[in-house]
C-alpha positions in Angstrom: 32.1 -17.3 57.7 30.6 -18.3 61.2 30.3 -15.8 64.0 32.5 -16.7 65.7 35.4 -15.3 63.2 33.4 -12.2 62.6 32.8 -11.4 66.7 35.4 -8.6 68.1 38.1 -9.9 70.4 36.6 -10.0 73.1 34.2 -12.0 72.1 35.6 -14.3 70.0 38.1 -15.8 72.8 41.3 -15.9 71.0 44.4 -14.1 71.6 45.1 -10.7 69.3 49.1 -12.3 68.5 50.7 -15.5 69.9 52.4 -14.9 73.1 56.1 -14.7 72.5 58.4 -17.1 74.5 59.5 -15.8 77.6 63.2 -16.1 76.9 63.2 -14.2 73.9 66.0 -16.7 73.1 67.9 -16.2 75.9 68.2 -19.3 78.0 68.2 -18.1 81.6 68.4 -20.2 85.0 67.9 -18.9 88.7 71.4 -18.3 90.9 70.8 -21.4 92.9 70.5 -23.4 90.2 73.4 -22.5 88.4 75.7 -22.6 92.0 74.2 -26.2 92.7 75.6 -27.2 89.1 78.8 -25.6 89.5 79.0 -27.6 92.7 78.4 -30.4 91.4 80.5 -30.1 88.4 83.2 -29.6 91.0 82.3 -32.5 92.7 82.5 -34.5 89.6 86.2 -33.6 88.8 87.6 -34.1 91.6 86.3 -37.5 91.6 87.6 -37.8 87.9 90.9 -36.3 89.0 91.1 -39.0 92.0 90.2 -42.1 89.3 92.9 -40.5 87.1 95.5 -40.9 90.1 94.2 -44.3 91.0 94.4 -45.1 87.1 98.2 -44.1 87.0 99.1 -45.4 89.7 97.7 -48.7 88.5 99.5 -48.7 85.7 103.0 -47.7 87.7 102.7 -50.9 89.5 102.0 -53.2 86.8 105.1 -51.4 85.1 107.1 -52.2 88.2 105.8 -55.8 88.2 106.5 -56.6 84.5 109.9 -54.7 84.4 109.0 -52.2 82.1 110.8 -49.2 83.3 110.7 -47.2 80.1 107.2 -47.0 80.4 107.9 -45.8 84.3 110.4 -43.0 82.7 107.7 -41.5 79.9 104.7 -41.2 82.5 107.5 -39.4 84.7 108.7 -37.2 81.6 105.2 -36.9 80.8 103.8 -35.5 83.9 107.3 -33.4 84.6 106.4 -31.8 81.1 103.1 -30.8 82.1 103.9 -29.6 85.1 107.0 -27.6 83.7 104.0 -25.7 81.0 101.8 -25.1 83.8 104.8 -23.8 86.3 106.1 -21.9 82.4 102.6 -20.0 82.2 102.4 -19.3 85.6 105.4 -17.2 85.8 104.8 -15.5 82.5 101.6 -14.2 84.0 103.2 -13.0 86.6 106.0 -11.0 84.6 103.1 -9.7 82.6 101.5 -8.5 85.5 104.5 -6.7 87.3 104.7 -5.3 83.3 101.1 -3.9 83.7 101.6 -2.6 86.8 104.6 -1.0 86.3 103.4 1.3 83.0 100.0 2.0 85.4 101.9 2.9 87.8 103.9 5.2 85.7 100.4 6.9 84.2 100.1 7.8 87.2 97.4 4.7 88.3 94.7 6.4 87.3 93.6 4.3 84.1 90.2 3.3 83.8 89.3 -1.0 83.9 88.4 -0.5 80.2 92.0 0.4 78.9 93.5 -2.2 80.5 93.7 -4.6 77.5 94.6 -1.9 75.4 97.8 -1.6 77.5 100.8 -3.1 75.2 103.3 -4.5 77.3 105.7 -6.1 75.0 108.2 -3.7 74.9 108.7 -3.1 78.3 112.2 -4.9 79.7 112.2 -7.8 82.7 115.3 -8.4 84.4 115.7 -12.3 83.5 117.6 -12.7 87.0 116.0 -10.5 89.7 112.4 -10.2 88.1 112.8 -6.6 88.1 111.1 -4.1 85.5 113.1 -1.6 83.8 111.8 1.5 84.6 113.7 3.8 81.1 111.2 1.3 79.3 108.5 1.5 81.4 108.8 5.6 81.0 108.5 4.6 77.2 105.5 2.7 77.2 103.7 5.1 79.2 104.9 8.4 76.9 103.7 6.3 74.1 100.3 5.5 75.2 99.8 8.8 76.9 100.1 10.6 72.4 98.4 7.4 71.4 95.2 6.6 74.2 95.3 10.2 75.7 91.6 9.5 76.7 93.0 6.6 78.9 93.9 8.3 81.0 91.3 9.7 83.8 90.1 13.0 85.0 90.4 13.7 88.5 87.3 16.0 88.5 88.2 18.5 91.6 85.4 18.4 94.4 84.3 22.3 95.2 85.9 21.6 99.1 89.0 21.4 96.9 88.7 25.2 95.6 91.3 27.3 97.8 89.4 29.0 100.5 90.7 32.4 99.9 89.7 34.6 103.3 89.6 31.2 105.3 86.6 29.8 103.9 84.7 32.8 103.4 84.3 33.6 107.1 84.0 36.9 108.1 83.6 38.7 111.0 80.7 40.9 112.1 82.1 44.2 112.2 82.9 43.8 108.7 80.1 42.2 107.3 78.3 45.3 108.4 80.2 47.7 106.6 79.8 46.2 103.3 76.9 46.9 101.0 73.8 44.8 101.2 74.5 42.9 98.0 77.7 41.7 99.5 75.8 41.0 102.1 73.9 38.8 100.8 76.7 36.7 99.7 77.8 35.4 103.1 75.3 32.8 104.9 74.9 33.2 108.6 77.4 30.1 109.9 80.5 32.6 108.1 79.9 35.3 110.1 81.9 35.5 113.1 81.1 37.4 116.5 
């Protein structure tokens, strides 16, 4: 063996263990970076989305020019169809919402963020025609979940200002604080006794 294998640390020059990677294999980029690439990605499909337009509408007028109508009437259907889904989803996100809110709002809307998803909507009732909740389901829901989840709903822990203030907050007038005994004296701090 040379000396050099044989020498303490110190001396020998090399490293005890192998640094370990600095990600821990995590990849991790700064805040700026990552808002410059979302800006960018932005940028990018909204000129993707304007070369789609361009690209349809290309297409419409050499439909128009050759004759070919049906082809007009699909990309219509087509387009009507997708926006008919998107307007569909739309609207049953907001029913689910106004469901949510409603069986919160009958806990007593003090359910913690955590519970939320735990929240089972499905039974509660939607007026198709006014988009109103029915409240004798909503009472359901929320009787359910209060035997199921009781630790949904939160505490209101009481602040000690809360306590009732019993002789007017403890204040006490002078004459009277000097007839009781100097233990009970003791209890009272100077700002509660009155002249």
């Amino acid at each position: 063996m040379t000396e050099q294998q044989n020498a303490p640390v110190e001396q020998s020059g090399q490293p005890v263990a192998a640094p370990e990677s600095q990600t821990d294999g995590k990849s991790t980029i700064a805040y700026d970076t990552h808002r410059k690439l979302l800006d960018e990605k932005k940028k990018v499909q909204a000129q993707l989305d304007q070369l789609l337009r361009e690209k349809t509408e290309r297409d419409e007028a050499e439909a128009r020019k050759r004759g070919d109508f049906e082809a007009l009437l699909k990309a219509r259907e087509d387009e009507l169809s997708k926006e008919r889904a998107a307007r569909q989803e739309l609207s049953e996100r907001i029913t689910q919402g106004r469901k949510l809110n409603a069986v919160i709002d009958a806990l007593g809307g003090n359910v913690d963020q955590k519970w939320l998803r735990l929240i089972d909507t499905d039974d509660v009732v939607v007026n198709p025609e006014t988009g109103e909740v029915d409240q004798m389901t909503v009472a359901r829901a929320a009787e359910s979940l209060k035997k199921q989840w009781p630790e949904m709903l939160r505490k209101t822990a009481a602040l000690p200002n809360a306590a009732p203030a019993g002789n007017g907050g403890g204040i006490i007038s002078r004459a009277e604080w000097l007839k009781l005994s100097s233990k009970e004296m003791m209890k009272y701090k100077p700002d509660q006794i009155t002249d």
